[in-house]
N, C-alpha and C positions, 0 to 999 in steps of 0.2 A: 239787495239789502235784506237781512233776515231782520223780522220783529222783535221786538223786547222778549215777550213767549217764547218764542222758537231761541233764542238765547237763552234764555233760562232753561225751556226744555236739554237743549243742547250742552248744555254746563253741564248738568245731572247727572245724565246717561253718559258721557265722558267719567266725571266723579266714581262711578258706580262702576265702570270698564279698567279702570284705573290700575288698582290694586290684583285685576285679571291679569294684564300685560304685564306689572312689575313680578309677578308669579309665575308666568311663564321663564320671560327674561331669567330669572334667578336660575329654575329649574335647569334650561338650557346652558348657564355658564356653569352650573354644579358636575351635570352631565362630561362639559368640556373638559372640566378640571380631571376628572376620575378618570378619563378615556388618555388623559397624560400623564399618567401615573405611570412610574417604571415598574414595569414586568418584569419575573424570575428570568435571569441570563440564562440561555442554553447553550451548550460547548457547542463551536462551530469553528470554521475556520481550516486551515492546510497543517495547522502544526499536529501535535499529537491526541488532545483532547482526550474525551469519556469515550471509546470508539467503541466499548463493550457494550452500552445502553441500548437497550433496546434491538440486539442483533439475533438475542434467543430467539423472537420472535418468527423473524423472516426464516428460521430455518423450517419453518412449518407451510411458510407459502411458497407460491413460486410453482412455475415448471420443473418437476420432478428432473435431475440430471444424477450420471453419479459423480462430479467432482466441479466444485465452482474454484479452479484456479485463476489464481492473479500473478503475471509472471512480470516482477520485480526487476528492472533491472538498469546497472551504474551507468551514467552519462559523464562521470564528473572527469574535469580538466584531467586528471591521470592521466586518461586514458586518449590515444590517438585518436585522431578522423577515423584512417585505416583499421586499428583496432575493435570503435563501435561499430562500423560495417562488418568485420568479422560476427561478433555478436548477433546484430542483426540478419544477418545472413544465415548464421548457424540455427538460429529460431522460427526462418523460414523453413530451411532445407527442413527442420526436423519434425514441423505440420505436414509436410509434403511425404514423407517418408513412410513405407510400408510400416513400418515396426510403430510407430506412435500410433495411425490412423487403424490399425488393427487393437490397437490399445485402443482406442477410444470406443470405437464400435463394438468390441469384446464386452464392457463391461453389463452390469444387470438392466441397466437402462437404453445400451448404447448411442450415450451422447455426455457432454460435458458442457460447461459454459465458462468461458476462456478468455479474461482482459490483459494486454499490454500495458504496461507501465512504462516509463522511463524517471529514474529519480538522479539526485545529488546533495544541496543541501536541504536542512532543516524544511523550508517553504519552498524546495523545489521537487515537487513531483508534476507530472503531466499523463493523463492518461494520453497513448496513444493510437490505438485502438477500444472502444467500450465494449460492453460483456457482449459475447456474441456466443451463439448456440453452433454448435460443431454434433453431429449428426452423422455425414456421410463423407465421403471422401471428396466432394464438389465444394461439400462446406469448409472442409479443413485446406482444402489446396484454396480457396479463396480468401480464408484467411493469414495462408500463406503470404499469396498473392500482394494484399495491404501491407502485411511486415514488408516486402521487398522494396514497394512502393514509396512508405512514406521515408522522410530522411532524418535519419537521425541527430540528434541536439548534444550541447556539450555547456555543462554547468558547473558551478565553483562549489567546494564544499563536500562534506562525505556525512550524511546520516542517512543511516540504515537503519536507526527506529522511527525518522520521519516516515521513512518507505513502508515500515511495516505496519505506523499508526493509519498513515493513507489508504494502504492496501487492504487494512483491516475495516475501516468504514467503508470499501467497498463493496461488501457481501450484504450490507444494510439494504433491505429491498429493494435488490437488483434484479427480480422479476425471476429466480429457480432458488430450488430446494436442493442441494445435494447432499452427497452420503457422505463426503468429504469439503472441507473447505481449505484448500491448499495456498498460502503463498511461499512462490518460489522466488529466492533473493539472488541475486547475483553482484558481486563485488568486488575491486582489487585492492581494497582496503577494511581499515576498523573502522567505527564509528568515531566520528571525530566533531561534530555539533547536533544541538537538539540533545534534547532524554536520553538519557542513559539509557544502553541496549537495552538491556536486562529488564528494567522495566516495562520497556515498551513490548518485547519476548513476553513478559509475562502475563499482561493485559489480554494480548491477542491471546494465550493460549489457553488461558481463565473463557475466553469468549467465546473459546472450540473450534478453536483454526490452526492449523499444524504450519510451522515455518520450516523450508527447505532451505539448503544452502549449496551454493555452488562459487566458492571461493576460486577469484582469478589470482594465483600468486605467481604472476608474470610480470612483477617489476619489481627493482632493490633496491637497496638505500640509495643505491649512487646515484639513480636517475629518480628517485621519486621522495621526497620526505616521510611520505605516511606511510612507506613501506614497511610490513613487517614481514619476519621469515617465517612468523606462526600460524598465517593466516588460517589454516585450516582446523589448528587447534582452537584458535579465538571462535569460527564458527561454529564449531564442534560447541561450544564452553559456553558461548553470550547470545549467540545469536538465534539459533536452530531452538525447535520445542514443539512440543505434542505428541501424541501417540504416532510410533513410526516413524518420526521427522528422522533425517540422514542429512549429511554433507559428501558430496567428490568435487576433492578438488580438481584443478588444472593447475598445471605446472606448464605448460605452453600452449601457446595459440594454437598449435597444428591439432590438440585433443578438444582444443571448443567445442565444434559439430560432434563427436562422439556423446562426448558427456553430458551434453544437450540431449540427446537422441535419449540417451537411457537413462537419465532424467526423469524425464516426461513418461515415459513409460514404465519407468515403476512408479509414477505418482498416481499412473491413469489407471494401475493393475488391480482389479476387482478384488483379487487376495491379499493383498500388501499386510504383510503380518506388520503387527507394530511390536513384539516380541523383540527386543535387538540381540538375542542368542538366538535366535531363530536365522540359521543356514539361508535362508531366504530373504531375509531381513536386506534394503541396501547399504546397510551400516558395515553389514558382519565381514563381507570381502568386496563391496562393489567399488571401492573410489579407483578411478583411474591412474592415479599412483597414491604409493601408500604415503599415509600422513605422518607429518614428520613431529614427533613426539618432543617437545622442547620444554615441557614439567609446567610448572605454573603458569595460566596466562590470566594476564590482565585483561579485565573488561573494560575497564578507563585506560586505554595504553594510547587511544587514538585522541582523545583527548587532551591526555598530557605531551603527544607530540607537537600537538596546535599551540601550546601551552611554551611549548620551549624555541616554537619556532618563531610565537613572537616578542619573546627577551632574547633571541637573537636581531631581530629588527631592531628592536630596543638599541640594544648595546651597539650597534653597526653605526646609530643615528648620534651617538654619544660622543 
């Protein structure tokens, strides 16, 4: 039992401590409150975002390469099992292949840094290989190697500016500098959900990334909805951009692995004029057959397909 004094003392010095802890207290919930305050949102996510921000940057860091290629390419339902094996197969052969790995080794650095995509719709891309450094001929047949190895995927939907918004925030400090920053797209169709090409084309090429194309027009109306006869014009028109960018088409599976081959090799080619009257140029006479000139193309055509294919559901359910 404490005495009357010591009660009293005791009273006091609490009195006096008092107004300290409710001061604390306060500061500490002020603190709390501030610390949950919403923050400026920053573009994130799979869709197509700000992909330009911030990418000037990185082209200043990084392991010196001469070309940081992102190779783009279709998984969606269109396309057979059979068929994306072909693809992947042809993207193997064409790592393993004298005339690429001599492209790559040729240039002023000799070396590139080289990621695999696989895309479809809007939120469906997948890296499937990450950026890897290609060097020598051990490195390029290894990463042959992984393309043969892994299996490929099959997804609903067709945007090609989700692919190219993806592809483009991948050169964001991926650990090299290149002299080029190349994605190469590959498709058997138009864009058909997600941004509009053209925008998303334009973004990437404002950022200094050149888009390639390699238009598969190896399906038609009868087997496929989103088939168009243009494809190669519409690449030409919506898709492709930057200095030097080109398209070759294919017109059959049996030209895949060619036009892969030499592809790659003029993307990898230290001289690559971007002049498109320039005899050298892969514009001026390279595509594998010639493109078929069909006058106006729509850049929303893959759209308005989607568009009409479901007021045909509509009216079916009627």
């Amino acid at each position: 039992m404490l005495a009357k004094g010591e009660l009293a003392s005791m009273s006091g010095l609490l009195d006096h401590l008092a107004p300290l802890a409710l001061r604390r207290v306060g500061l500490l919930v002020a603190v709390f409150f501030v610390c949950a305050l919403p923050t400026e949102a920053k573009a994130q996510g799979r869709g197509l975002g700000d992909f330009s921000a911030g990418s000037s940057a990185s082209m200043d860091d990084g392991r010196p390469v001469d070309v940081e290629l992102v190779v783009a390419v279709d998984v969606s339902w269109s396309m057979s099992d059979g068929e994306q094996i072909i693809q992947r197969d042809g993207y193997a052969a064409a790592f393993r292949s004298q005339e690429v790995q001599d492209a790559i080794l040729d240039g002023v650095h000799g070396s590139i840094a080289v990621t695999y995509v696989e895309w479809a719709g809007e939120f469906s891309q997948a890296t499937v290989i990450p950026w890897t450094l290609l060097d020598s001929k051990a490195s390029a047949d290894a990463f042959a190697y992984r393309l043969a190895t892994e299996p490929p995927s099959r997804r609903r939907r067709t945007s090609i500016s989700g692919a190219v918004g993806y592809g483009a925030r991948l050169f964001e400090e991926n650990g090299f500098s290149g002299m080029k920053r190349v994605i190469d797209v590959s498709g058997d169709g138009p864009n058909n959900q997600g941004p509009a090409i053209t925008n998303a084309r334009d973004q990437a090429v404002a950022a200094g990334v050149v888009i390639n194309g390699l238009p598969l027009m190896t399906a038609d109306r009868y087997t496929s909805w989103a088939a168009i006869d243009n494809l190669d014009d519409y690449y030409e028109t919506c898709v492709i951009g930057g200095q030097g960018s080109f398209v070759i088409p294919v017109n059959d599976w049996s030209q895949f692995p060619q036009a892969v081959r030499r592809k790659l090799v003029l993307e990898l080619a230290a001289d690559w004029p971007v002049d498109r009257t320039d005899p050298r140029h892969p514009s001026f006479d390279a595509p594998v057959v010639q493109t078929q000139q069909s006058g106006d193309v729509d850049c929303l055509i893959g759209e308005k397909l989607w568009q009409q294919r479901q007021w045909r559901w509509l009216d079916d359910d009627r």
